[in-house]
Structure formats: structure tokens, C-alpha cells
ZADO-1210 file (C-alpha; in nm, 4 decimals, padded with zeros to 6 digits):
<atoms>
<atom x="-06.8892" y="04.7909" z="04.1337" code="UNK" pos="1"/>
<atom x="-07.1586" y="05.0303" z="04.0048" code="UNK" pos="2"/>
<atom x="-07.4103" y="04.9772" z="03.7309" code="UNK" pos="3"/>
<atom x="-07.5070" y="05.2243" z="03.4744" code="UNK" pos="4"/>
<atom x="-07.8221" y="05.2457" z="03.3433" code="UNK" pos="5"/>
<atom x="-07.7780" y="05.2017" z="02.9901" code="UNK" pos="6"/>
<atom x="-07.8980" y="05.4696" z="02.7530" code="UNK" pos="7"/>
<atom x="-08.2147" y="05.4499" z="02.5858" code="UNK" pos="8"/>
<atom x="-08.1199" y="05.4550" z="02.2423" code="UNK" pos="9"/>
<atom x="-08.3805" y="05.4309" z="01.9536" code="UNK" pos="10"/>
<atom x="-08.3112" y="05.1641" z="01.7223" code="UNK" pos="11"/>
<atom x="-08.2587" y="05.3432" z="01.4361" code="UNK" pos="12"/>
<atom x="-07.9543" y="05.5292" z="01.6126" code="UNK" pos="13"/>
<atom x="-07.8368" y="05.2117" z="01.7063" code="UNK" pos="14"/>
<atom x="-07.8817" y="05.0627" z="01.3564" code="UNK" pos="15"/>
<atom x="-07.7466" y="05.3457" z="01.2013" code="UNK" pos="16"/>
<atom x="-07.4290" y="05.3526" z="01.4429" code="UNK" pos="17"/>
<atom x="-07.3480" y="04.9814" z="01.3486" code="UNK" pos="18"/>
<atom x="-07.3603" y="05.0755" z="00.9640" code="UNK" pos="19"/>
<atom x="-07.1018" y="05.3209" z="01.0450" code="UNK" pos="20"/>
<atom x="-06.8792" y="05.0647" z="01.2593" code="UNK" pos="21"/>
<atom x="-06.8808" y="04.7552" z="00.9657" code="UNK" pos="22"/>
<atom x="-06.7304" y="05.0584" z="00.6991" code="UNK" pos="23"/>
<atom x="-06.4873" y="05.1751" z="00.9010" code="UNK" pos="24"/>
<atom x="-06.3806" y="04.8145" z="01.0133" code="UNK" pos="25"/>
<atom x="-06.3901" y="04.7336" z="00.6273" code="UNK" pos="26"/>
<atom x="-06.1744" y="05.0635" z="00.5411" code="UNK" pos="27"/>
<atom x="-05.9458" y="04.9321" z="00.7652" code="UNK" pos="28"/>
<atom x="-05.8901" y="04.5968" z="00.6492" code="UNK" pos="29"/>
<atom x="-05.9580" y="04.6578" z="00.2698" code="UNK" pos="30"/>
<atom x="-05.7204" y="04.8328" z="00.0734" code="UNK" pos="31"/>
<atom x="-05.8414" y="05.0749" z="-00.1921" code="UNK" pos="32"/>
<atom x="-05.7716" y="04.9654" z="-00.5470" code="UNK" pos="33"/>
<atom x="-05.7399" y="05.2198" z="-00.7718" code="UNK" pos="34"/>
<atom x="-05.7965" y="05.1281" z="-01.1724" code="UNK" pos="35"/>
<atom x="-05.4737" y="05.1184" z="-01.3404" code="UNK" pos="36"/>
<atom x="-05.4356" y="05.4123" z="-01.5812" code="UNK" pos="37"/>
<atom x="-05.4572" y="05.3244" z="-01.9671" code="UNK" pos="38"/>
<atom x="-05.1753" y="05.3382" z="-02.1790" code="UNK" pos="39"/>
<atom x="-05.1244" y="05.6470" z="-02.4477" code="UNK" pos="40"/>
<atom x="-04.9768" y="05.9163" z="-02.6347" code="UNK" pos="41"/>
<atom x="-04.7296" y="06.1608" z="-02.5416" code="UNK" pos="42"/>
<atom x="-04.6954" y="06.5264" z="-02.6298" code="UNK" pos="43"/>
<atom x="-04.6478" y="06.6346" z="-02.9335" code="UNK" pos="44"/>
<atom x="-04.3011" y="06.5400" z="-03.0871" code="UNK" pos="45"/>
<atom x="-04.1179" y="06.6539" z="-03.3507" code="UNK" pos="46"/>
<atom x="-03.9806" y="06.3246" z="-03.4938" code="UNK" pos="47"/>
<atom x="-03.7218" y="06.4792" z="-03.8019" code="UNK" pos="48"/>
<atom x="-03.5524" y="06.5787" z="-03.4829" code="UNK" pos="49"/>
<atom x="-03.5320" y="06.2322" z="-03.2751" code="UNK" pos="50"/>
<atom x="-03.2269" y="06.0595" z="-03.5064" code="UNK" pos="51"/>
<atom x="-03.2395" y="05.6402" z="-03.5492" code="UNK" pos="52"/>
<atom x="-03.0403" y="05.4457" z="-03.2738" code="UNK" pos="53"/>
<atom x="-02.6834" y="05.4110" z="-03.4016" code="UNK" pos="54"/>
<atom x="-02.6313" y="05.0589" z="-03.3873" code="UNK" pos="55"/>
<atom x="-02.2853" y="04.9238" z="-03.1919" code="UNK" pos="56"/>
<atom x="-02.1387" y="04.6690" z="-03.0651" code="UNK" pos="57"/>
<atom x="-02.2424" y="04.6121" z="-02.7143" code="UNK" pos="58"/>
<atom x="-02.2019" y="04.2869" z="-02.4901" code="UNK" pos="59"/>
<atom x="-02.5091" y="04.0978" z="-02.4249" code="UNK" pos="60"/>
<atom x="-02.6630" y="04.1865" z="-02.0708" code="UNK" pos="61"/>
<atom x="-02.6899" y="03.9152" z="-01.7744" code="UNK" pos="62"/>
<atom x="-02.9895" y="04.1102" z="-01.6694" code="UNK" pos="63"/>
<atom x="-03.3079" y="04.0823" z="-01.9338" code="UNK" pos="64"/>
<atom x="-03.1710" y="03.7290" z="-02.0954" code="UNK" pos="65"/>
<atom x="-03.3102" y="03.5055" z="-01.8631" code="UNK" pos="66"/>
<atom x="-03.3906" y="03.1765" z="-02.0555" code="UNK" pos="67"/>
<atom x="-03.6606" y="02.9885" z="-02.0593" code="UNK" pos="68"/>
<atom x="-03.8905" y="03.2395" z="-01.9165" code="UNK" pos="69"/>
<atom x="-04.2997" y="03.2057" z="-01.9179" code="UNK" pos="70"/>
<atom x="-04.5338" y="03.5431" z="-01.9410" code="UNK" pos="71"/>
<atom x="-04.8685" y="03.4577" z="-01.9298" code="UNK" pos="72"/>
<atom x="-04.8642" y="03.0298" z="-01.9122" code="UNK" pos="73"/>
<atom x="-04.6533" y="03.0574" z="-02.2236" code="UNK" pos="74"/>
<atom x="-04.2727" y="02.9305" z="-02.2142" code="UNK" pos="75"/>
<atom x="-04.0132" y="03.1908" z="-02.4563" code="UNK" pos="76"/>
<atom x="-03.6631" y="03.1093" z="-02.5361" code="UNK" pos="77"/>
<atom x="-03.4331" y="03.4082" z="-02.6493" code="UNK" pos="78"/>
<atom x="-03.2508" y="03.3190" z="-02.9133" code="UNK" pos="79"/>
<atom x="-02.8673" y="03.2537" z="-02.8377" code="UNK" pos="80"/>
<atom x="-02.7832" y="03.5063" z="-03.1379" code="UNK" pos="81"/>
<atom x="-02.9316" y="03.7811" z="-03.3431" code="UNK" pos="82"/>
<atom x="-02.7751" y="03.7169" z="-03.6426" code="UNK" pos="83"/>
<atom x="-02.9960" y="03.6558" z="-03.9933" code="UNK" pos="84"/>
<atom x="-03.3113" y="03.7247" z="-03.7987" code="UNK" pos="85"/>
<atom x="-03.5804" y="03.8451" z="-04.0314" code="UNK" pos="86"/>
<atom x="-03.9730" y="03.8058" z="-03.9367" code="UNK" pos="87"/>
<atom x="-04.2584" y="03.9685" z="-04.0893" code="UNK" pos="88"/>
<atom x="-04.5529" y="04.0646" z="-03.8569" code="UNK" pos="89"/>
<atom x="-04.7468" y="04.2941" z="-03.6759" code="UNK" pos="90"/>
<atom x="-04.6183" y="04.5766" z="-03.4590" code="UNK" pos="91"/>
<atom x="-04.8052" y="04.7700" z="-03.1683" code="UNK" pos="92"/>
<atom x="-04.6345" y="05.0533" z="-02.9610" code="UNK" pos="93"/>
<atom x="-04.6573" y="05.1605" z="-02.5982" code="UNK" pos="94"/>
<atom x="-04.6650" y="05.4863" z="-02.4274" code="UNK" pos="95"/>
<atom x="-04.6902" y="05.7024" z="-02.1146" code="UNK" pos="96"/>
<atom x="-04.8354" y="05.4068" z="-01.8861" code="UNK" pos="97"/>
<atom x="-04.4519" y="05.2686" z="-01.9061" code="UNK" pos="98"/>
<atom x="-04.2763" y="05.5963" z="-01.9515" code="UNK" pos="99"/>
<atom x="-03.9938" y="05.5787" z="-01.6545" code="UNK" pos="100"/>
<atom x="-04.0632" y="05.2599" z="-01.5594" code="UNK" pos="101"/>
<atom x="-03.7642" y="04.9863" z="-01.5923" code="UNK" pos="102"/>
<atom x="-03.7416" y="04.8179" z="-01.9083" code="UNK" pos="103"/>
<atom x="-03.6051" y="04.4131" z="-01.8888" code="UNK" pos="104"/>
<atom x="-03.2698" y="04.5151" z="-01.9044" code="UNK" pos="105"/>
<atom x="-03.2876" y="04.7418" z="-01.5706" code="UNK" pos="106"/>
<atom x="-03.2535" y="05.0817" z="-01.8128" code="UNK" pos="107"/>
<atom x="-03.5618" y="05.3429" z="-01.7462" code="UNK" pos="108"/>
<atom x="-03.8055" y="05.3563" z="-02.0392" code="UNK" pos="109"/>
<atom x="-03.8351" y="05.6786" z="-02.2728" code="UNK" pos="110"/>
<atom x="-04.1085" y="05.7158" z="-02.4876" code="UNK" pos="111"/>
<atom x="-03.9356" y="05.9651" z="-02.6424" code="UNK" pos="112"/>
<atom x="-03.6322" y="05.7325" z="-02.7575" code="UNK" pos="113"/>
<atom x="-03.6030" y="05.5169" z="-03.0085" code="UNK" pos="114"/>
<atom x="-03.5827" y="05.1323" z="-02.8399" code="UNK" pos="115"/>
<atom x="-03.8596" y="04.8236" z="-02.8613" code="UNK" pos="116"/>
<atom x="-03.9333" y="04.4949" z="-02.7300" code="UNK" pos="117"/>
<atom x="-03.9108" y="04.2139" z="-02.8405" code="UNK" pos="118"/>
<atom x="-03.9913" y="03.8543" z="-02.7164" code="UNK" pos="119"/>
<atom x="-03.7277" y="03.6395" z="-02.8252" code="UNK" pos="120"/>
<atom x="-03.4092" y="03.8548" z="-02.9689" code="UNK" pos="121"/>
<atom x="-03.1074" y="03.9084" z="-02.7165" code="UNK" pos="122"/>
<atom x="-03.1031" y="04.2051" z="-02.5397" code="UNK" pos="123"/>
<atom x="-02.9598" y="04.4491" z="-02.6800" code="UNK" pos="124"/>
<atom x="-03.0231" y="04.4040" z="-03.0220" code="UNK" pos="125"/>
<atom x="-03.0443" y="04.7079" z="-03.3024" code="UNK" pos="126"/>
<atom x="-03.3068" y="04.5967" z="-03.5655" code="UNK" pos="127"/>
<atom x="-03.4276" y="04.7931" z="-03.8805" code="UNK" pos="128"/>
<atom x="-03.8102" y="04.7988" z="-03.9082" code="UNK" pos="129"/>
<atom x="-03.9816" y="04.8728" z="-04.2227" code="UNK" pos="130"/>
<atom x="-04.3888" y="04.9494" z="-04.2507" code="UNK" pos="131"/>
<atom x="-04.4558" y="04.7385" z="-04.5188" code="UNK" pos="132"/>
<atom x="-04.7886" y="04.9919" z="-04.5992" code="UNK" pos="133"/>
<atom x="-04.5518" y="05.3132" z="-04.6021" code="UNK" pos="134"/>
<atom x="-04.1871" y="05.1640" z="-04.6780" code="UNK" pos="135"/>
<atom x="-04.0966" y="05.3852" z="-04.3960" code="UNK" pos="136"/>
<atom x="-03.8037" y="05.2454" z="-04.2397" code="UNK" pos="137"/>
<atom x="-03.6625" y="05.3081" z="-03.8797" code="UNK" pos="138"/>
<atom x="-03.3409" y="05.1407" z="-03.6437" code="UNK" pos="139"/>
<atom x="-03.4329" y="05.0802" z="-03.2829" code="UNK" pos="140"/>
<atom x="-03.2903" y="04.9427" z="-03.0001" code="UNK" pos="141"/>
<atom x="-03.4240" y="04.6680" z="-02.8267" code="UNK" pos="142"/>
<atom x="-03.3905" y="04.6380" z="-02.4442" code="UNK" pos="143"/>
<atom x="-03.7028" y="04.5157" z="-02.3646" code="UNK" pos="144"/>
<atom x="-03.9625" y="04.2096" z="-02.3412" code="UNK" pos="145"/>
<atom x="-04.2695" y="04.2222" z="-02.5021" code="UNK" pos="146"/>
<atom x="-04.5136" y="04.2056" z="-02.6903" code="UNK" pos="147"/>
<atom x="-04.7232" y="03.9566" z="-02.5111" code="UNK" pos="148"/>
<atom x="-05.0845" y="04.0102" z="-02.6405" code="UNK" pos="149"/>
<atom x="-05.1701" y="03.8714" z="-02.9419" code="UNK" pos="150"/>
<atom x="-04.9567" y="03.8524" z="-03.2598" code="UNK" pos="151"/>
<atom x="-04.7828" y="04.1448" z="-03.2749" code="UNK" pos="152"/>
<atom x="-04.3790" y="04.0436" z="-03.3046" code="UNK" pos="153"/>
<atom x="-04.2357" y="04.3975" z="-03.1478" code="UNK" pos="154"/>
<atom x="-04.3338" y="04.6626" z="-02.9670" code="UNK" pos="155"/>
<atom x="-04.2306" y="04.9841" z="-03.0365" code="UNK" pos="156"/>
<atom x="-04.1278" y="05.2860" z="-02.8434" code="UNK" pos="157"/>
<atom x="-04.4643" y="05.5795" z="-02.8774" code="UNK" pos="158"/>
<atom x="-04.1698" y="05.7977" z="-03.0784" code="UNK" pos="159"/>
<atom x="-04.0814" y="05.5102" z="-03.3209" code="UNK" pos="160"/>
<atom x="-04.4144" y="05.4490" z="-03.4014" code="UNK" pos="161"/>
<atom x="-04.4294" y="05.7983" z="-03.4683" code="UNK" pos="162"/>
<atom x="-04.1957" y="05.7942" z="-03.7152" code="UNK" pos="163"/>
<atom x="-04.3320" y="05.4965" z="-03.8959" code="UNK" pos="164"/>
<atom x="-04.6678" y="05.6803" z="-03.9059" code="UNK" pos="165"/>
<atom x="-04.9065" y="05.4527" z="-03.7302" code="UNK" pos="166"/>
<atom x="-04.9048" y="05.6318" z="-03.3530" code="UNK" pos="167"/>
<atom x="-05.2959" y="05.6970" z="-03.4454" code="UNK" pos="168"/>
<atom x="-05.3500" y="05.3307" z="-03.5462" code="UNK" pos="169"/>
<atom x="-05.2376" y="05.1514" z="-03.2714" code="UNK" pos="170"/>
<atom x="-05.0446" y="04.8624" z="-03.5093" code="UNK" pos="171"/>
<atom x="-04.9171" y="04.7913" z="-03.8502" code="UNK" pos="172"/>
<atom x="-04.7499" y="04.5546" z="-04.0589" code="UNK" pos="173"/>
<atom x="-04.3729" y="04.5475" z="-04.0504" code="UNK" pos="174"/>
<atom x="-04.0749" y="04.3687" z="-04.1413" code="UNK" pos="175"/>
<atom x="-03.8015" y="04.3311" z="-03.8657" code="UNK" pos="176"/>
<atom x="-03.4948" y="04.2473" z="-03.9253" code="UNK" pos="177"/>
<atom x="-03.1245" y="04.2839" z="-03.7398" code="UNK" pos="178"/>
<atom x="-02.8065" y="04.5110" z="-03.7759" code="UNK" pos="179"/>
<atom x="-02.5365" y="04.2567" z="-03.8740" code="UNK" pos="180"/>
<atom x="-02.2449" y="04.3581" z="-03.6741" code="UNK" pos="181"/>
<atom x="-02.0260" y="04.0792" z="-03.7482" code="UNK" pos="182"/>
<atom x="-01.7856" y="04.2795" z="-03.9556" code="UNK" pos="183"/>
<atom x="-01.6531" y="04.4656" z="-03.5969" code="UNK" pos="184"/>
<atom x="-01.6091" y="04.1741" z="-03.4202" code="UNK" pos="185"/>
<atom x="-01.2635" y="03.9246" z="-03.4026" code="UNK" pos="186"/>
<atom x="-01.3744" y="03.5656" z="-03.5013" code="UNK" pos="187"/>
<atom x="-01.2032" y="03.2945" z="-03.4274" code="UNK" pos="188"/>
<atom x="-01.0088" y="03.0964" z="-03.7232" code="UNK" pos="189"/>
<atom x="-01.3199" y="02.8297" z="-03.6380" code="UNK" pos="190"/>
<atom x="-01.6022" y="03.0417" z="-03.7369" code="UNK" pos="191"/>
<atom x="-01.5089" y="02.9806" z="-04.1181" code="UNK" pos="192"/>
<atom x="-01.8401" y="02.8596" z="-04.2651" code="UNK" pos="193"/>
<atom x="-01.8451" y="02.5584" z="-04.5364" code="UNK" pos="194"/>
<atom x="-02.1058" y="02.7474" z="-04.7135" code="UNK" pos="195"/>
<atom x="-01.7947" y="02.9008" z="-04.8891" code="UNK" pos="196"/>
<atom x="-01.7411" y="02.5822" z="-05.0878" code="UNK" pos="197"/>
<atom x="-01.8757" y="02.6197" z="-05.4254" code="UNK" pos="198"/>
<atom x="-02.2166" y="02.4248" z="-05.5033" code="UNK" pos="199"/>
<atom x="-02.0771" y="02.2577" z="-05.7871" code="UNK" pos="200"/>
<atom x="-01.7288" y="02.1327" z="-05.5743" code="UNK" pos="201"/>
<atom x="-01.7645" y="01.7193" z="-05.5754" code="UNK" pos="202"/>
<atom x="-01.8504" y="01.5912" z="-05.2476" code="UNK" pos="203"/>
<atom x="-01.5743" y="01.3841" z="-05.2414" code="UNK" pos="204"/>
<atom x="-01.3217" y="01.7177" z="-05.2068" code="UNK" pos="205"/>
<atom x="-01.2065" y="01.7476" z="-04.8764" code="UNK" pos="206"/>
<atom x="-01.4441" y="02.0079" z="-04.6346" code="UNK" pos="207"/>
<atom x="-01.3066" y="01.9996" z="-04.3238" code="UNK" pos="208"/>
<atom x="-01.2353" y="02.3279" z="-04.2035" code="UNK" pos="209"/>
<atom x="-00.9390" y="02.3787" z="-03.9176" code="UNK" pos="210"/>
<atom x="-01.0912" y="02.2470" z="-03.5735" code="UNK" pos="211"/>
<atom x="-01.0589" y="02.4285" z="-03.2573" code="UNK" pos="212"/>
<atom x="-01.0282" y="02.1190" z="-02.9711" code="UNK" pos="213"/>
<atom x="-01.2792" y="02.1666" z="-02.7067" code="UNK" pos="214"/>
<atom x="-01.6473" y="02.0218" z="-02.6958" code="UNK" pos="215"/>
<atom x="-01.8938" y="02.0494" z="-03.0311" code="UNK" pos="216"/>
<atom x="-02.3163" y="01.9505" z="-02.9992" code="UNK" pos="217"/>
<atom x="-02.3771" y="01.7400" z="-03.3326" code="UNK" pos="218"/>
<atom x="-02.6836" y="01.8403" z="-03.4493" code="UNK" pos="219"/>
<atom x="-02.7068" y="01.6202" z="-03.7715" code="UNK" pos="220"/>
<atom x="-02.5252" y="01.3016" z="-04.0238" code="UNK" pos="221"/>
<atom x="-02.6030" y="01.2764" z="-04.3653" code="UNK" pos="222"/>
<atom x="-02.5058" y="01.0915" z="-04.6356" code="UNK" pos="223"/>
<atom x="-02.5180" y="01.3886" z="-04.8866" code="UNK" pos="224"/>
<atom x="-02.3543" y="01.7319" z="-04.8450" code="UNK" pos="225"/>
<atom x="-02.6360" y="01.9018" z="-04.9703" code="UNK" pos="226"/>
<atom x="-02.8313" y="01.7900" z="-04.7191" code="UNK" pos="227"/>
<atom x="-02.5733" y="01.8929" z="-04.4333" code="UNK" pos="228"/>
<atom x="-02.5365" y="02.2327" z="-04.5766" code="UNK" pos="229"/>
<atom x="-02.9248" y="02.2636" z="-04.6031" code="UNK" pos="230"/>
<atom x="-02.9455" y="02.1727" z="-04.2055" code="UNK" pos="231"/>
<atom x="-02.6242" y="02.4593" z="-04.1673" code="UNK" pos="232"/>
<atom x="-02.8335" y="02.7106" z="-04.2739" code="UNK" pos="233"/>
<atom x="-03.2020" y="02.6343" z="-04.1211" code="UNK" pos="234"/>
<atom x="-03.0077" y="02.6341" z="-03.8044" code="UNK" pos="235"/>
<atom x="-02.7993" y="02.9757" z="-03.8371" code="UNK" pos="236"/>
<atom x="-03.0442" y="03.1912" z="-03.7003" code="UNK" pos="237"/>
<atom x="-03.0527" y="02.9657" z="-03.3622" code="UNK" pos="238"/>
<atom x="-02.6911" y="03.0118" z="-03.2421" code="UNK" pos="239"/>
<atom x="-02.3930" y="03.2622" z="-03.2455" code="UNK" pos="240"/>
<atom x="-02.1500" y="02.9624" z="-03.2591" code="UNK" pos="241"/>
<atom x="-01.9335" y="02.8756" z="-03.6002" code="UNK" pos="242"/>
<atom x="-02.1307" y="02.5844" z="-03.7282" code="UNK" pos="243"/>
<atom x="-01.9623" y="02.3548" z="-03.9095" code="UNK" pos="244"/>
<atom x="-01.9763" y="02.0254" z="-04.1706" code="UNK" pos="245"/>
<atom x="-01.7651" y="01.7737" z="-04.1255" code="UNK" pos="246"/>
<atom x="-01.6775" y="01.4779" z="-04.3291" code="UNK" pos="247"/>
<atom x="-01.6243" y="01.1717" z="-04.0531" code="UNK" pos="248"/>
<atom x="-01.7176" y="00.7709" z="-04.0489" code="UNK" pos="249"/>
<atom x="-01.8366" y="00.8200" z="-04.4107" code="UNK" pos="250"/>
<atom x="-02.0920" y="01.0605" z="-04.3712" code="UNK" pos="251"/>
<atom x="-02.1631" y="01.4650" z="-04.3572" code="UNK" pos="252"/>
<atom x="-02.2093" y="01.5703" z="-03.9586" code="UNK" pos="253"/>
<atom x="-02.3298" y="01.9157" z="-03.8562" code="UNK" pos="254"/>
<atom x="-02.1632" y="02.0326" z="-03.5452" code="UNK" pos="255"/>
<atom x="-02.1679" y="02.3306" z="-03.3685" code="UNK" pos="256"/>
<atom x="-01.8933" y="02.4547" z="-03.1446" code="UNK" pos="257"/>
<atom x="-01.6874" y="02.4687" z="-02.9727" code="UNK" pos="258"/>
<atom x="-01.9008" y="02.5548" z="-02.6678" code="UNK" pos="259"/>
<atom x="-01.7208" y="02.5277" z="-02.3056" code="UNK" pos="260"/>
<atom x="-02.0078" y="02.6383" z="-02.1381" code="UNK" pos="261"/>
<atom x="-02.1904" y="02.3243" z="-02.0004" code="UNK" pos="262"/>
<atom x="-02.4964" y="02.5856" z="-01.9295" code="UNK" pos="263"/>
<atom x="-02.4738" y="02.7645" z="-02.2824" code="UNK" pos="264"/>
<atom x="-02.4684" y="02.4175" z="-02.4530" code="UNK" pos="265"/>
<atom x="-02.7813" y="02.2972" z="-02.2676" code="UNK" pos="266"/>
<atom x="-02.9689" y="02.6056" z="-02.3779" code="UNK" pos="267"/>
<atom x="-02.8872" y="02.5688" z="-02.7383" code="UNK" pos="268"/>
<atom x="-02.9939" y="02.2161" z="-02.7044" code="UNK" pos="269"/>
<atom x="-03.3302" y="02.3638" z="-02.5756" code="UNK" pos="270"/>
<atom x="-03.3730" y="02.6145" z="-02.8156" code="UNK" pos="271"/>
<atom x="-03.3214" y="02.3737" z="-03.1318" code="UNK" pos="272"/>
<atom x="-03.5802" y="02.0813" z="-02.9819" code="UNK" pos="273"/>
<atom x="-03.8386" y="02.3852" z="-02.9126" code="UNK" pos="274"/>
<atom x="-03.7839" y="02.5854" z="-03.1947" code="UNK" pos="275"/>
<atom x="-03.6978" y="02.3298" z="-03.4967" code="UNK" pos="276"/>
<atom x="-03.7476" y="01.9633" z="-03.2873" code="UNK" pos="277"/>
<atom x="-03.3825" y="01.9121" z="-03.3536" code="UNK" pos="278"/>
<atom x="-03.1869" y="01.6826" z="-03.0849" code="UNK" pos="279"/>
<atom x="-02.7944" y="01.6669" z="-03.0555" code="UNK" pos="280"/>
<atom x="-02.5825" y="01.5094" z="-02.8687" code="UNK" pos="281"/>
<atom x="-02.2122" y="01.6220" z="-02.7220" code="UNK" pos="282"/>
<atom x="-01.8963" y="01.5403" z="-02.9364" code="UNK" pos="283"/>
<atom x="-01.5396" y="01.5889" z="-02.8481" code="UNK" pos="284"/>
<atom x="-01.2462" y="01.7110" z="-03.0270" code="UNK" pos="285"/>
</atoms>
């Protein structure tokens, strides 16, 4: 086998060469990160044009409703039902970074329309929100999670924000609170609600409203009604289910049912030890 002489090379060539080799070997391994763009404003929109969402009836969607869920090392629970929510807080709003991208629910985010997000509320869920600066008040759909920085209880399509007037702010104060559309649904002869009984009826008239059979989570016995009725309402906002008072054993017991869903009934259980420290136990009927 022949030798070759090897080239006389200066060392700065040589030095110069191996600079070149250890970037192109790094180029090659290292991927280029590029600096996520910032979140902002659209074009210019005239909002008398974009209408409020028109709230309906809609199912709620398997996709977006996952429960518990953490963001962040924080654990959320969405609330089994929307109904008598009302929170006062601070809103923010977001923009073009998310424009197209998937909301939770799988549906594309539009700036331009007028939906939210919203930690906790089922998705969807149509909510009025009124700038408590302005008294401006909007309805938007929510079909989204979020927001997850700081204390800011919804966050608002760029449009919606828009129309509340505090696009150039970045946040403002608001009240949020839901679209009851009980009135177009069919409830069940169970859902009747003891609150109906007059304060002033005496406790020992007879409250026990007609019983579907089927399995009930007791939240609560008292020995006064007043004190039922008081847990009946605290615990409204928690749960689409009829809840009821019943008069058993000598004392006032809160259930809430039926529930046939084993899985359903476990997360109501969680959502009433996280969100009130409330534990209940299964009853049947």
C-alpha cells in the first residue's frame, strides 16, 4: 500500500478548518429554536357588526370535559353543571398567537367570534359578561380552557374584548355569569326542588317529594330543615342533579340523585370534598 505525504498545512488552516467541522456537526445535531411569536391584536373590526352568541341548548362534549385535569402543577375540576354560576373577577383576552389553532373542545379558534375560556364551567357553556367599569355587557360561548396565569376567571375572544372596550388594556373587571337554559329542557318529575315549600311551613309538614328508585349520594342529616335547605342551596351550583330533602330516621337528609353512573357519582363526590370539603356516601332507593 502507498503512503502519501501528508500536506503541509499551516496551523491556522487547520485550526480554522476544525472550527468549521464542530458547527456543522452542531447544526446537525441541534435543532434551531425559533422564539415563539407574542400574542396580539387583530385587524381592525367593526364590532356593531359581530352579533352576541345566541345561546342554545347543546349537549355537553366528551372532548374538552376531562375531569380532574392539572395545567401547570395545579389540579381543576369542571363543574358537573353550569347552572347559578355567578363569579366576579378579572378577565384577560387572547389573540392572533391562537387564531386557528384548536380550542379544548377540538373546534378551530376565531378571534373574530364571540367564545371564551374558562377553567372550570362545562364546555359549552353561554355566559353573559358584564365590565363592571363600563356596564357593557356581552354573551359568549365558551369552548375553551383557560385562563391559567394569574387571577383572571375567563378569557375572552380578541373580538369580545373588543366589544367590552378593554382590547387596549389587556384586562378588566367583570362579572360572569350563565344563560339558564333550564326552561327548554324536559325534567324529570324528580327534579322538583323543596325550596318551593314556604319558609314559614312547620317542619313537621310532610316534604318528601316523589322519589325516582335508583341510587342517591347523601350529602348531609340535620336535625332542622333550615339547616338542610341551607346545605340545598350552597351545593346547587356543584351538580346538574335534582337535589333533594328528605325527612327519614327523624332527621332532614340532603340527597342528590338519582345518579346511575358509578363514574358521574364519583366525580361529584370529588368535586364537593375539593370544592366545599363535603363527603357523602351512596344511598339506595
Amino acid at each position: 500500500m502507498s503512503r502519501h505525504k501528508p500536506a503541509n498545512y499551516s496551523i491556522p488552516f487547520l485550526a480554522v478548518n476544525l472550527v468549521t467541522c464542530l458547527i456543522l456537526a452542531g447544526c446537525a445535531t441541534v435543532p434551531l429554536v425559533l422564539p415563539e411569536p407574542k400574542d396580539g391584536p387583530g385587524a381592525p373590526v367593526d364590532t356593531g357588526s359581530i352579533p352576541d352568541a345566541i345561546p342554545k341548548v347543546e349537549p355537553i362534549t366528551r372532548i374538552g370535559n376531562k375531569s380532574p385535569y392539572t395545567v401547570f402543577g395545579k389540579t381543576y375540576f369542571v363543574l358537573p353543571s353550569s347552572k347559578d354560576y355567578r363569579e366576579q373577577g378579572v378577565a384577560s383576552w387572547y389573540g392572533k398567537k391562537f387564531h386557528g389553532r384548536k380550542t379544548s373542545n377540538g373546534e378551530v379558534y376565531d378571534m373574530y367570534a364571540m367564545t371564551a375560556a374558562h377553567k372550570t364551567l362545562p364546555i359549552p357553556t353561554y355566559v353573559r359578561v358584564t365590565h363592571t367599569g363600563n356596564k357593557r355587557s356581552i354573551i359568549v360561548r365558551i369552548n375553551d380552557r383557560g385562563p391559567f396565569h394569574g387571577p383572571r376567571i375567563i378569557d375572552l375572544s380578541y373580538v369580545a374584548a373588543l366589544k367590552l372596550g378593554f382590547a387596549d388594556n389587556g384586562t378588566a373587571d367583570v362579572l360572569v355569569e350563565t344563560i339558564d337554559l333550564s326552561g327548554s329542557l324536559d325534567r324529570p318529575a324528580a327534579a322538583a326542588k323543596p325550596e318551593t315549600v314556604a319558609k314559614d311551613q312547620p317542619e313537621t309538614g310532610p316534604i318528601i317529594p316523589p322519589l325516582n328508585q335508583g341510587r342517591y349520594l347523601q350529602v348531609g342529616a340535620f336535625d332542622q330543615l333550615q339547616q338542610a335547605q341551607l346545605l340545598q342551596k350552597k351545593i346547587r351550583v356543584y351538580t346538574s342533579h335534582p337535589i333533594l330533602v328528605q325527612q327519614r330516621d327523624l332527621l332532614y337528609k340532603v340527597w342528590i340523585g338519582p345518579i346511575s353512573d358509578q363514574l358521574e357519582l364519583q366525580l361529584i363526590k370529588q368535586v364537593l370534598k375539593k370544592s366545599v370539603d363535603i363527603s357523602g356516601f351512596m344511598v339506595d332507593h
